[in-house]
N, C-alpha and C positions, 0 to 999 in steps of 0.2 A: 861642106857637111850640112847636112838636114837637121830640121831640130829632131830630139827623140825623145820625150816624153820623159817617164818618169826618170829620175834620178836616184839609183838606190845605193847608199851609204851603209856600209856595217861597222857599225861601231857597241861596243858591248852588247853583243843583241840577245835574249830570250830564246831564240832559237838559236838549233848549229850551222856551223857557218854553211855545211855543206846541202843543209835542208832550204834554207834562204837561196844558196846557188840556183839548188833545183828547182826552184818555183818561181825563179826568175828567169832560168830558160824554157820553163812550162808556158811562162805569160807572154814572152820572146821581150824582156825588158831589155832595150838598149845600152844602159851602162850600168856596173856593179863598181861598186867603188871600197876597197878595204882598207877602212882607218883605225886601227889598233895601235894607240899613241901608248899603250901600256905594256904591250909587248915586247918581249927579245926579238931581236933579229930573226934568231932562228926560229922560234914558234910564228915567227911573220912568211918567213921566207915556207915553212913547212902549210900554215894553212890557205897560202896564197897557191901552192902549186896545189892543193886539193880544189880548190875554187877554179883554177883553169883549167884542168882536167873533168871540168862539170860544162863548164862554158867553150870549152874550144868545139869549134868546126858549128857553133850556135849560132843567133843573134846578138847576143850577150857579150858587149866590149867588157872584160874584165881590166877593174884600173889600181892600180897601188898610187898609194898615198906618199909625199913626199921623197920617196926615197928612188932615185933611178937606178941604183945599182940591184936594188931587191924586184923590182920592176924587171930587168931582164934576167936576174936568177928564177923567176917566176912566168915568166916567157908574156908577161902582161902586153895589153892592147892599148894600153893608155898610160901615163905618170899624171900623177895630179901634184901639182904644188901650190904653197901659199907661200902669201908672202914673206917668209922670215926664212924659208927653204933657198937652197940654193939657186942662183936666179936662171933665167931659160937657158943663156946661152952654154953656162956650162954643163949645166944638166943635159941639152941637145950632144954635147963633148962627149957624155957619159953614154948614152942610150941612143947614138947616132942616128939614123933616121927610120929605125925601124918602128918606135912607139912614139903616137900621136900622145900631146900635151896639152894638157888643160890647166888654166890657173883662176887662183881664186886673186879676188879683188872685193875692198869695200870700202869703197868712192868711188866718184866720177872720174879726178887724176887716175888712181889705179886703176879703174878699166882703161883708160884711152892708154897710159903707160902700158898695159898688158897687149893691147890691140898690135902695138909696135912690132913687137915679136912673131906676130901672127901664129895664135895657137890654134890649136883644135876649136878650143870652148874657153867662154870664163866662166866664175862663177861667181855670182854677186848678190851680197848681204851683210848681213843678218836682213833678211825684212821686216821682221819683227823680233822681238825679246829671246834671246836664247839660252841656256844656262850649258848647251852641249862643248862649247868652248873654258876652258878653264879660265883664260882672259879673254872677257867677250869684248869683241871689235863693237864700234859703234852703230844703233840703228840704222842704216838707211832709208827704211821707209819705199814705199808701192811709188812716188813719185820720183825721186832716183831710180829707182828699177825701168821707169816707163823710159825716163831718157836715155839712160843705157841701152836700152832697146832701140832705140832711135838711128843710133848712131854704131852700136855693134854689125859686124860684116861677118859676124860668127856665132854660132847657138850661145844664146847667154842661160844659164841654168840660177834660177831661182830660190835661194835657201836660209834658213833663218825662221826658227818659230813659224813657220806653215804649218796647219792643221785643218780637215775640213771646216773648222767653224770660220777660217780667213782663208781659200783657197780661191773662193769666187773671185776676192777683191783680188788676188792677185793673179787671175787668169786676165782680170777686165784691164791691164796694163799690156795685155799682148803677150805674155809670157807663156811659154808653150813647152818649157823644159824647167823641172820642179824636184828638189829634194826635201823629201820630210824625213827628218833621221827619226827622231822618238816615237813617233805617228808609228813607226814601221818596225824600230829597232827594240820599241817596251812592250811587244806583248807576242803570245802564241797565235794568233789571228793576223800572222802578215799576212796568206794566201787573199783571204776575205779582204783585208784591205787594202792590197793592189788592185782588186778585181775593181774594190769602190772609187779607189783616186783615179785609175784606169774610166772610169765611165765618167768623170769631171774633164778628164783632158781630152775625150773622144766626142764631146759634144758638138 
């Protein structure tokens, strides 16, 4: 798999889920990713099938968060897990091999431990300071990131307090796939600033 640029998380967002869909298949953003950790099942499973019915037959891999069984109720293109979710191989058990898997990692051990498995993607942080986790995992820092990258054989996606005011620093590590949640998810200006993080990663 190719890297794909931005990285879009919806997590409590400002906008409707279904407004966010569309302007992520406007922009032909490669992954949507829906994590609503405060949700029911079924208001998950209900706005997941409206996001795929925005993004099917797109650009736009739409991904569920943790869960593989809501992930195929939702005919998703991806499962994302972290670490405390159910580990690959049985989630793979769950969602056999129709949806590609992404995991998250924040260490050096847990990326190479995740590489084993050979997923789609991982993801690797906090980069910096983040408060969007209720127990935030420890910084890793632009220098883990770089060597991560060194030695990943798979799109490694970048996330953790990114903002443009720290985006350069973390392009200049080689990193080419990028998630800002709050950047994207705290205001009515997502169009605007997809267009703008979209012109940092197209340089």
């Amino acid at each position: 798999m190719k890297d794909f640029g931005l990285y879009i998380i919806i997590t409590k967002p400002v906008l409707r889920y279904s407004t966010i869909a569309e302007i992520c298949v406007k922009h032909k953003i490669k992954m949507l990713q829906l994590r609503e950790k405060h949700l029911t099942d079924k208001e998950i499973v209900s706005i997941g099938r409206e996001i795929k019915s925005i993004t099917k037959g797109s650009d736009t891999n739409f991904v569920i968060n943790d869960r593989p069984d809501i992930a195929i109720l939702c005919d998703a293109d991806y499962l994302h897990l972290g670490q405390n979710d159910l580990c690959y191989e049985d989630a793979r058990r769950i969602t056999g091999n129709n949806i590609k898997i992404g995991l998250s990692t924040h260490s050096i051990q847990q990326a190479k431990d995740a590489l084993v498995n050979k997923p789609d993607y991982i993801g690797f942080g906090p980069v910096y300071k983040t408060p969007t986790k209720a127990i935030p995992d420890a910084v890793v820092g632009t220098e883990r990131l770089t060597e991560v990258l060194k030695f990943s054989d798979v799109p490694v996606v970048a996330i953790g307090g990114i903002f443009p005011e720290n985006i350069h620093e973390v392009l200049k590590t080689g990193a080419r796939n990028i998630a800002l949640v709050r950047y994207f998810m705290e205001t009515e200006d997502f169009e605007k600033r997809i267009i703008n993080i979209q012109s940092y990663l197209n340089k």
